[in-house]
C-alpha positions as CSV (number, residue, x, y, z in Angstrom):
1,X,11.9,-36.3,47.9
2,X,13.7,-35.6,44.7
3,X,15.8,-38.7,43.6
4,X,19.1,-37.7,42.0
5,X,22.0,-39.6,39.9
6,X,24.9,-38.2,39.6
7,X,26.9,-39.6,36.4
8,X,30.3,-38.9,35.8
9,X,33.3,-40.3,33.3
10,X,35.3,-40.9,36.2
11,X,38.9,-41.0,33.8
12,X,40.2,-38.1,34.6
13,X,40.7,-38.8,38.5
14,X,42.0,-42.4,37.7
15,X,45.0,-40.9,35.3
16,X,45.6,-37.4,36.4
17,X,47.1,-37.0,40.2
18,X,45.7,-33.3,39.8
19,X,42.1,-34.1,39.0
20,X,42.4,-36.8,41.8
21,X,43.9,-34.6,44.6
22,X,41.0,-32.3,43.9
23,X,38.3,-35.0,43.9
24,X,39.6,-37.8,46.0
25,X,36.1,-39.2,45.9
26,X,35.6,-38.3,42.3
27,X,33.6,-35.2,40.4
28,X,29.9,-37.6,41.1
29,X,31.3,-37.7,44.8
30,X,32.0,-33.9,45.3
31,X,28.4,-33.2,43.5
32,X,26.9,-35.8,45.4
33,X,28.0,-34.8,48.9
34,X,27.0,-30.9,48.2
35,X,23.4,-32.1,46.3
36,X,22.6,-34.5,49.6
37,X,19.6,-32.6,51.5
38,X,16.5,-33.5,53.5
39,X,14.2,-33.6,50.5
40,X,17.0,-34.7,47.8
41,X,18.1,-38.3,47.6
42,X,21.7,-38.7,45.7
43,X,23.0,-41.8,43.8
44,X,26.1,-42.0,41.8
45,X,27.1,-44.0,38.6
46,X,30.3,-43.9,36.6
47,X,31.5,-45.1,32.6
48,X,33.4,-48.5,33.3
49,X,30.3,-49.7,35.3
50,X,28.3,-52.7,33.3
51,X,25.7,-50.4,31.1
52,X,27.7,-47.4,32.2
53,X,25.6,-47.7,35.7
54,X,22.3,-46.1,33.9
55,X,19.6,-49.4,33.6
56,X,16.6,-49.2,32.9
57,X,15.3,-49.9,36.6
58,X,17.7,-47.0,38.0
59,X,16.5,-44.5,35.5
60,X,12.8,-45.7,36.3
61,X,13.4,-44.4,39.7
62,X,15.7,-41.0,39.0
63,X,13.5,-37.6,38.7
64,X,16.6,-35.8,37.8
65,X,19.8,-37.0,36.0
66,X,23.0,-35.3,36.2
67,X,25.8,-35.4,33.7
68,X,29.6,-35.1,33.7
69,X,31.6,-35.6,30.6
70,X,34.5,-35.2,29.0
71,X,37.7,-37.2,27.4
72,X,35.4,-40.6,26.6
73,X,31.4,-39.0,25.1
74,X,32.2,-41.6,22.0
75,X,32.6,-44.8,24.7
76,X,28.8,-44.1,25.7
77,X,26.9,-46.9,24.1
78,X,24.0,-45.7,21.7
79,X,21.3,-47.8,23.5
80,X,21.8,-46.2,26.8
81,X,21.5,-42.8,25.0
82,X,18.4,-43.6,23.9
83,X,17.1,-44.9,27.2
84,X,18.2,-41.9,28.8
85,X,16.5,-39.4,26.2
86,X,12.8,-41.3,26.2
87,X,13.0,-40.8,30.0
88,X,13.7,-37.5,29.4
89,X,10.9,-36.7,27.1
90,X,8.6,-38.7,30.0
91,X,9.6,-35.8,31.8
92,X,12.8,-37.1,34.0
93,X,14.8,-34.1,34.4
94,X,18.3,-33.4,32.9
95,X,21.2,-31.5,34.7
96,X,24.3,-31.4,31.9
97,X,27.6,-29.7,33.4
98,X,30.7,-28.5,31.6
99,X,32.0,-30.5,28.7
100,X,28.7,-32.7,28.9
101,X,27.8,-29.9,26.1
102,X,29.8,-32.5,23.8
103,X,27.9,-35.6,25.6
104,X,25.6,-37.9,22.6
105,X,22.9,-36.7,24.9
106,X,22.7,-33.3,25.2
107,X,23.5,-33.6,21.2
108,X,20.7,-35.6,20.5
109,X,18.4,-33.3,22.5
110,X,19.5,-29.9,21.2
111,X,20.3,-31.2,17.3
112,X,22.9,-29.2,16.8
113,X,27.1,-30.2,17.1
114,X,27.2,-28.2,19.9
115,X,30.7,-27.0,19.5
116,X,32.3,-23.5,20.9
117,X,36.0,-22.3,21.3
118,X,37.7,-23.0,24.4
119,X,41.1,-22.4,25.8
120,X,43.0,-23.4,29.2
121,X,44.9,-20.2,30.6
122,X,43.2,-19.8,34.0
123,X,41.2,-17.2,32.7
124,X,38.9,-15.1,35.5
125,X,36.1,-16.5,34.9
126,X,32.5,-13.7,35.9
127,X,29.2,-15.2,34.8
128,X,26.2,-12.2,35.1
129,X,23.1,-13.1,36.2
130,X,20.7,-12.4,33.3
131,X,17.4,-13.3,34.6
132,X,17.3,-12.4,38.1
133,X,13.9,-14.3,38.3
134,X,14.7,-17.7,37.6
135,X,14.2,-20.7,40.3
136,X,17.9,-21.8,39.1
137,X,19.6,-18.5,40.8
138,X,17.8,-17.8,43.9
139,X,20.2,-16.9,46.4
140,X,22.9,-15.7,43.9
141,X,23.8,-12.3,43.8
142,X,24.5,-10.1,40.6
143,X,27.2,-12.6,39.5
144,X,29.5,-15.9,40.1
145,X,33.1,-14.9,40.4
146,X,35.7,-17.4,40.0
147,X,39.5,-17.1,39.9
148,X,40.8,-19.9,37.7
149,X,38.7,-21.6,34.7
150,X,38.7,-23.0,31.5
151,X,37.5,-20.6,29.1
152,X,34.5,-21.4,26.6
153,X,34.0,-19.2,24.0
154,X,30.8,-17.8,21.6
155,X,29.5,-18.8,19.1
156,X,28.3,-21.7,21.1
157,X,26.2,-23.9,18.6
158,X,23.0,-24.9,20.6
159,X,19.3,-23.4,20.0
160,X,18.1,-20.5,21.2
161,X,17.7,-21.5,25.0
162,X,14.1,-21.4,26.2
163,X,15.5,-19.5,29.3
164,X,18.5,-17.8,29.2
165,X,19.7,-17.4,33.0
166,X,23.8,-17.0,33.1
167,X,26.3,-15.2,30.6
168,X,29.8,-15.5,31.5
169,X,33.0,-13.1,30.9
170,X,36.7,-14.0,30.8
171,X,39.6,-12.8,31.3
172,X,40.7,-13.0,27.6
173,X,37.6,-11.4,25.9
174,X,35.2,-13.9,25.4
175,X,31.6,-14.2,26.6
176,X,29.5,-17.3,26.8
177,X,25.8,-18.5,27.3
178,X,26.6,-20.3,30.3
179,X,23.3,-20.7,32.3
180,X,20.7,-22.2,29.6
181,X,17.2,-24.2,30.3
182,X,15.5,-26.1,27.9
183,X,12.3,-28.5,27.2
184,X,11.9,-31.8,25.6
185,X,8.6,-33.4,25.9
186,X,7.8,-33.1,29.3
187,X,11.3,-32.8,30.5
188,X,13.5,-29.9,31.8
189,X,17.1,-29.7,30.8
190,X,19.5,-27.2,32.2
191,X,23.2,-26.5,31.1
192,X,25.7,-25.2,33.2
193,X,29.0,-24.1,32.0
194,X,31.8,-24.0,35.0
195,X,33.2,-27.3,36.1
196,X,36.8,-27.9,34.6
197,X,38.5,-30.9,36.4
198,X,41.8,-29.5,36.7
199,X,40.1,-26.5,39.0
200,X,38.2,-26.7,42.2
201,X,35.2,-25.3,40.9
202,X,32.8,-27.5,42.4
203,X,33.3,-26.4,45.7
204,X,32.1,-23.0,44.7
205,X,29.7,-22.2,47.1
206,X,28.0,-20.5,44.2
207,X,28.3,-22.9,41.8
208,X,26.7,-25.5,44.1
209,X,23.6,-23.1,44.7
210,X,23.0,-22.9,41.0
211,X,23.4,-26.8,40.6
212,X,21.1,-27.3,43.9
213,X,18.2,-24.7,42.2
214,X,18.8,-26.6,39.1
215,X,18.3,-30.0,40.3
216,X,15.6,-28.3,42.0
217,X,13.8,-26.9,39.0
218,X,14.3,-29.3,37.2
219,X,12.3,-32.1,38.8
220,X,9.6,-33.8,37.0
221,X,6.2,-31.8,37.1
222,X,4.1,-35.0,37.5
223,X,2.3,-34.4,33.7
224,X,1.9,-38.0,31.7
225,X,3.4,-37.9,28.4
226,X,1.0,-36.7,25.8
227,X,-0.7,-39.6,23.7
228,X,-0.5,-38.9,19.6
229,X,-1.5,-41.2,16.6
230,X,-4.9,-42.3,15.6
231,X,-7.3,-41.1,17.6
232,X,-11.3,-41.5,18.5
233,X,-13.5,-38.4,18.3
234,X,-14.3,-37.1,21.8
235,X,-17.9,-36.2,20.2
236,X,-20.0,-37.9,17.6
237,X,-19.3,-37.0,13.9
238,X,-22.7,-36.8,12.0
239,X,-22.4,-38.3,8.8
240,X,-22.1,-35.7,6.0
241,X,-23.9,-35.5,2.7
């Protein structure tokens, strides 16, 4: 059983009748109801929840954490950043969707500013499948076709992806690393571009397969986290003269 929390802002829907006609039940309850499966267990927090609804016991029990973000990254208190990114070095695994590129976490973890060009013109939106192999897109064909989307733009400031799995085209030009994995300690981070809250895009069969896979892949691999500092010699030294 994979045990999953879903973690979104939660603003949008509360201020803009568009976002919440789309998501009645919010972004973490549309993700939530298409993540639910026999072997994957889904729990939901929100921002305006006391410690944002990430504690220390929930994370103990979450194998893969995944993040929504947007209009409120700098309201996410330090202390539960940090919380989040030693769990993720533990190997707790780390789903980050859309503008959770800008979240303090995926920051910390990539150490860069993460920044790109975007625009909102309800581009086409194609993202090519660039490594046909990978766990994340099993039963996605060539590409991911959708209609209406924000557009992001290169140069997308992030490392060199350990995996490179999705590039997406617009409408307007642009193309963008939109299917990236990652590793941190013993966790595995995947980012995922599409997921604009003004569109529908998370009812994409598509877009769900790819964020199922991820959630998926991303699982812990059951490895204890390394031990460093001072450490006694597995053999005996002979004393040198």
């Amino acid at each position: 059983m994979v045990k999953v929390l879903v973690w979104n802002e939660n603003r949008h829907e509360k201020q803009n009748e568009e976002v919440a006609k789309i998501y009645p039940e919010g972004i973490h309850g549309a993700i939530k109801q298409f993540l639910e499966a026999d072997d994957v267990e889904v729990n939901t927090a929100t921002l305006d929840e006391p410690d944002h609804g990430i504690t220390e016991e929930k994370l103990a029990e979450t194998d893969v954490l995944v993040w929504w973000g947007h209009m409120a990254h700098h309201e996410v208190k330090d202390e539960i950043v940090n919380k989040i990114h030693e769990h993720v070095l533990n190997g707790m695994g780390l789903v980050v969707l859309h503008s959770g590129h800008f979240s303090k976490i995926f920051k910390k973890l990539m150490g860069t500013s993460c920044d790109l060009k975007w625009r909102e013109a309800d581009d086409k939106e194609r993202m090519w499948v660039v490594d046909p192999t990978h766990p994340i897109v099993d039963g996605i064909g060539e590409f991911i076709e959708i209609d209406k989307e924000e557009m992001y733009g290169e140069h997308f400031d992030i490392p060199a992806p350990d995996e490179l799995v999705l590039v997406s085209w617009f409408e307007g030009g642009e193309v963008f690393r939109s299917g990236c994995t990652y590793r941190r300690g013993n966790g595995r981070i995947v980012y995922f571009r599409p997921g604009h809250e003004t569109y529908p895009t998370y009812y994409h069969k598509d877009v769900q397969k790819v964020i199922q896979n991820a959630v998926r892949w991303a699982k812990p691999v059951g490895r204890e986290y390394p031990t460093y500092g001072n450490a006694k010699p597995l053999e005996k030294i002979e004393p040198k003269s």
